[in-house]
N, C-alpha and C positions, 0 to 999 in steps of 0.2 A: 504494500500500500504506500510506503514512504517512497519507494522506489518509482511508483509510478508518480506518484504527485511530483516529485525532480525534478522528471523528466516533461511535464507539463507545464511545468512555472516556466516564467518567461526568464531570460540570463540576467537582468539586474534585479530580479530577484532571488533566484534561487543560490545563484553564487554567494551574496551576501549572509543569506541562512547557511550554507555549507563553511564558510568562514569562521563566521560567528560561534556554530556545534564545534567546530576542528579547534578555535582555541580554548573555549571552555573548557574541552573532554581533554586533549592533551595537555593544559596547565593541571587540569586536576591530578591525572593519570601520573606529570612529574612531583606533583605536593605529595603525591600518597606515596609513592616512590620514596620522598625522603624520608615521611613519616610512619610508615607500614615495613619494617627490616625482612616481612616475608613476601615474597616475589615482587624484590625490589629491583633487579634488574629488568624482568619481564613488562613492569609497568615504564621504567624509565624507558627502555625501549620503543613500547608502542607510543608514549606519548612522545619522544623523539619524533618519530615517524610521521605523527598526526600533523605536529606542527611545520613540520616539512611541506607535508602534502597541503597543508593552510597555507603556508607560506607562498608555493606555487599557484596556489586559485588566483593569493593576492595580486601577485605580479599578472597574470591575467586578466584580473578585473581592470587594473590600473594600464596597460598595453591596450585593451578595447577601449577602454575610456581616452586615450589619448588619441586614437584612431580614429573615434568617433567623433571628438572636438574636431582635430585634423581634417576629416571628409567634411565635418559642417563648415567651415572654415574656407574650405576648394570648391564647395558648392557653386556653381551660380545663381544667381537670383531668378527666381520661378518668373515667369514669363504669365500673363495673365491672359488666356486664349478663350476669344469668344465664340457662343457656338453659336452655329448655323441657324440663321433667322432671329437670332437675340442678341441685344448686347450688355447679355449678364454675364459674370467672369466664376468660372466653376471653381466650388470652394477646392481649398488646397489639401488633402489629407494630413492629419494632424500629429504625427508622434508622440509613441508614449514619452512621459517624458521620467527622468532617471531617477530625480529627486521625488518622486512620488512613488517610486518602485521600491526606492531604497525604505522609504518612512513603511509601506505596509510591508518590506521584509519585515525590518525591526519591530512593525507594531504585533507582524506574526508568531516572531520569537516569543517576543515579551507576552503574548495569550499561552504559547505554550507552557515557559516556564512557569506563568502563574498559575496554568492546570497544573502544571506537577506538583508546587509546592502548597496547590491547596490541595488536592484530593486526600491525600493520609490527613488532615484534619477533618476535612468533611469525614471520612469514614472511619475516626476517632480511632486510627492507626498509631498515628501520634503520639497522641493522649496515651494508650496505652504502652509504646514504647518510652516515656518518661515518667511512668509510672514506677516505684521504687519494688523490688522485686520481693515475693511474701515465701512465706514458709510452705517448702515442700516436702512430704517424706516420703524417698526412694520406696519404702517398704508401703507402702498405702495400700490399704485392703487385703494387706499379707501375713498372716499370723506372726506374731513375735516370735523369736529362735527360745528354745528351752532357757535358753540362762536367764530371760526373764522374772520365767516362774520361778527357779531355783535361788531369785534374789528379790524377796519382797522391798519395797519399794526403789528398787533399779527407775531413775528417769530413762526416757526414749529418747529418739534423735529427733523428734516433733517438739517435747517436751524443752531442750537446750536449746533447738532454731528459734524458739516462741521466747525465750530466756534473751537470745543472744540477739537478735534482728528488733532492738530497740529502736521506736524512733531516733533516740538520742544518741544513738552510738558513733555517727559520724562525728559530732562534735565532741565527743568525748575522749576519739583518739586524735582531734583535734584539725576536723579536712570538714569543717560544717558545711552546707547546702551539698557533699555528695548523698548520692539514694544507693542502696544496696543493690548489686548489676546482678547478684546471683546470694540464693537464701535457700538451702535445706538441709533437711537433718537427715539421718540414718543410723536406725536400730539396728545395727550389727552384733556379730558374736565372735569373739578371739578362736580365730582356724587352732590355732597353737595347742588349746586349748579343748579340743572335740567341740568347740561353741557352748561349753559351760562357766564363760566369761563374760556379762552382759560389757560391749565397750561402745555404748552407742555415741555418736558423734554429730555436729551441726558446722556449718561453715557459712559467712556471709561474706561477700567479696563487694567492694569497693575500687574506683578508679587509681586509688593512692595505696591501698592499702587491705590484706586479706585475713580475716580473722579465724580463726578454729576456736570451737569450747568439743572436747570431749569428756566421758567419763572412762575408767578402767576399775569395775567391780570385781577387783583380786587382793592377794593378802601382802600386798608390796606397801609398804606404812611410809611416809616423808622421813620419819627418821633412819630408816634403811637406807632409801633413795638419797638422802643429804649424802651419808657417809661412803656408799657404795658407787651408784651411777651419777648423780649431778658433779663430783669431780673429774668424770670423763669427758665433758661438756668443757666450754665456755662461758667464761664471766658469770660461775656461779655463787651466790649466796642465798643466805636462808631468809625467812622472815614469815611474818604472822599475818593472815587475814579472815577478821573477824574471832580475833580469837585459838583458829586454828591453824598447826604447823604448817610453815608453806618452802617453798623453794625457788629462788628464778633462774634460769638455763639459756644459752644462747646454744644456738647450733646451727648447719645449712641443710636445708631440706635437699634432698636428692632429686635429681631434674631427670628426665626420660621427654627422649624424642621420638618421634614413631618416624620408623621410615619408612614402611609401606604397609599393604594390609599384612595384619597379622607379625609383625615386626617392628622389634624399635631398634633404637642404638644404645650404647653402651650408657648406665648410669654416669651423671655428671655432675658436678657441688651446684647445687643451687642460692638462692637468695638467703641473709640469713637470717634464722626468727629467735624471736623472743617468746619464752613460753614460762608461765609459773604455774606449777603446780600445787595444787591446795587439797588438804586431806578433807577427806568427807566429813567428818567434824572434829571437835576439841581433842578428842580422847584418839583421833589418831588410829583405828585399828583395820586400817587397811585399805588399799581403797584410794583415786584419787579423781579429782578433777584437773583439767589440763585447758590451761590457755595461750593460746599462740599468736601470732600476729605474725606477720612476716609484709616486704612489697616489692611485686615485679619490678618495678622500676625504679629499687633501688634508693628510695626514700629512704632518711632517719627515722630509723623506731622510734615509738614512742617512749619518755621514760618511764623506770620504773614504779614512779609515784601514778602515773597516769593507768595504769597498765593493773595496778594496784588498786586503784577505785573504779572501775570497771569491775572487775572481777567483784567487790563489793556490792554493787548495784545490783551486780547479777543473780548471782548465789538466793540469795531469800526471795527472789523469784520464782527457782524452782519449785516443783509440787514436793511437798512432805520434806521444805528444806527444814535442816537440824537445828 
C-alpha cells in the first residue's frame, strides 16, 4: 500500500516524504546505536546506509530544482494565439506549483506522525505501559511444594512481592519518581534439599536499581553465618535490625549469557550487590531473610543506613511477622 501511494504522489512530493522518513529513521537507528550496546553495529550500519540513501534523494531534489528554475529561466514568453473566428486569447495551463507541494508533503508527514503518536493513547497502550508494574507469582494456581506444609507459617513469594513492591520504595533507595519495570515473587523449594526447604523469593526491578527480599527456612542461624560464611564475602559486618541479629555482605552476582537456543556461555563476575541478612526473629534459631540490591548500570549502592531502614519498613509487613 505505501509502495503504491510513492509511486502515485507527484516528485515534489513524495521525494520530500522519502527524505524526511530517511533522516528520522536513520538519526534514530545511529542514537540507538550509541545507546542500545546490543546490535550496535547492525543499527549503526543501517542507519549509515539510510542517511546515505537520504543524502542522494537530497542532491536530486536540489539538481531538478535547479533545472527546473534553469528551463523557467530559457523559457520564452508564451505567445498569446487567437482562435479562429475570436479574439479571445486561450488560457495558459497553469503548473503545479513546488511551494505548495512541498507544504502538503510536510502537512502529510506531520498527520502521520500525529497518528502515530496519538493512537497508543487513544487505545490507552500508553497508559498502560507507564503504569508501574504489580505483583506477580510465577506459581499462580499451583499448589505450594511440600516445605510449605512442613513449615507452618513459611511466607510465599506473593506474600515478600506485596512486602517489597512498596509505593515508597523508589524513594527510599533514593531514585524517586522511578515505577517498578518488573514485580514478582516465587514460592520455590531448595532442589538441595529434596524441596523440604521453603526459600521463597520476590524481586522488583527499577531503571537505576534491582532489588531481591528472599527467605531461607533452614537451620543456618546469623550467628553461624557471621563467623563461618559472611567472612568469605566482602565488606562484611554485623549488626541488629529490629532487635534481631543481622549481617551485611557484598558480593558479585554471577552473569550468564545465552548464546543460542539451549546454550549459554561461560559464567562471568557480574554487578556487585549488597545484601543483609536478618534472622527471622530475636532469638535467632535459624532461618533467615535476605536483602539485596544490586544495578546494571553500575550505580552507587545504596548505604548501609539506607538499606537498613528499608528492611525495617519491610519486615512487620509481613503476614505473622514476629
Amino acid at each position: 500500500m505505501l509502495g503504491l501511494i510513492l509511486r502515485v504522489l507527484p516528485f515534489w512530493v513524495r521525494e520530500p516524504l522519502l527524505i524526511l522518513f530517511g533522516s528520522l529513521f536513520g538519526a534514530g537507528m545511529l542514537f540507538n546505536a550509541v545507546t542500545e550496546p546490543e546490535n550496535r553495529w547492525i543499527m549503526a550500519g543501517l542507519g549509515a546506509a539510510l542517511l546515505l540513501v537520504t543524502a542522494y534523494r537530497i542532491r536530486t531534489v536540489v539538481h531538478a530544482w535547479r533545472a527546473r528554475k534553469e528551463a523557467a529561466a530559457a523559457a520564452p514568453a508564451p505567445q498569446a494565439q487567437p482562435r479562429p473566428g475570436a479574439g479571445a486569447v486561450a488560457p495558459r495551463q497553469k503548473e503545479p506549483n513546488a511551494w505548495a507541494q512541498a507544504f502538503l508533503a510536510l502537512a502529510l508527514v506531520g498527520a502521520l506522525v500525529g497518528a502515530v503518536w496519538l493512537a497508543p493513547r487513544v487505545t490507552g497502550e500508553a497508559a498502560a505501559a507507564k503504569a508501574p508494574a504489580t505483583c506477580s507469582d510465577h506459581a499462580a494456581g499451583e499448589k505450594l511444594p511440600k516445605a510449605y506444609a512442613l513449615t507452618p507459617g513459611a511466607v510465599t513469594g506473593a506474600d515478600l512481592c506485596k512486602a517489597l513492591n512498596r509505593s515508597d520504595l523508589a524513594a527510599l533507595l533514593g531514585t524517586p519518581g522511578e515505577k517498578p519495570l518488573v514485580a514478582y515473587g516465587n514460592s520455590s523449594a531448595s532442589a538441595l534439599t529434596a524441596g523440604k526447604v521453603a526459600t521463597p523469593e520476590a524481586r522488583v526491578q527499577f531503571d537505576t536499581y534491582t532489588v531481591e527480599f528472599s527467605a531461607m527456612y533452614n537451620d543456618m542461624t546469623i550467628d553461624l553465618y557471621t563467623r563461618v560464611l559472611a567472612p568469605q564475602t566482602l565488606e562484611h559486618r554485623a549488626d541488629k535490625v529490629l532487635g534481631r541479629p543481622a549481617v551485611f555482605t557484598s558480593d558479585h552476582l554471577m552473569q550468564f549469557r545465552f548464546a543460542g537456543v539451549g546454550a549459554t556461555s561461560p559464567a562471568t563476575e557480574g554487578p556487585l550487590a549488597r545484601t543483609l541478612t536478618v534472622a527471622l526473629d530475636r532469638k535467632d534459631p535459624g532461618g533467615t531473610f535476605d536483602f539485596t540490591v544490586w544495578s546494571e548500570s553500575g550505580a552507587v549502592l545504596p548505604e548501609d543506613d539506607v538499606i537498613l531502614g528499608i528492611v525495617e519498613k519491610i519486615l512487620p509487613t509481613l503476614p505473622g511477622s514476629r
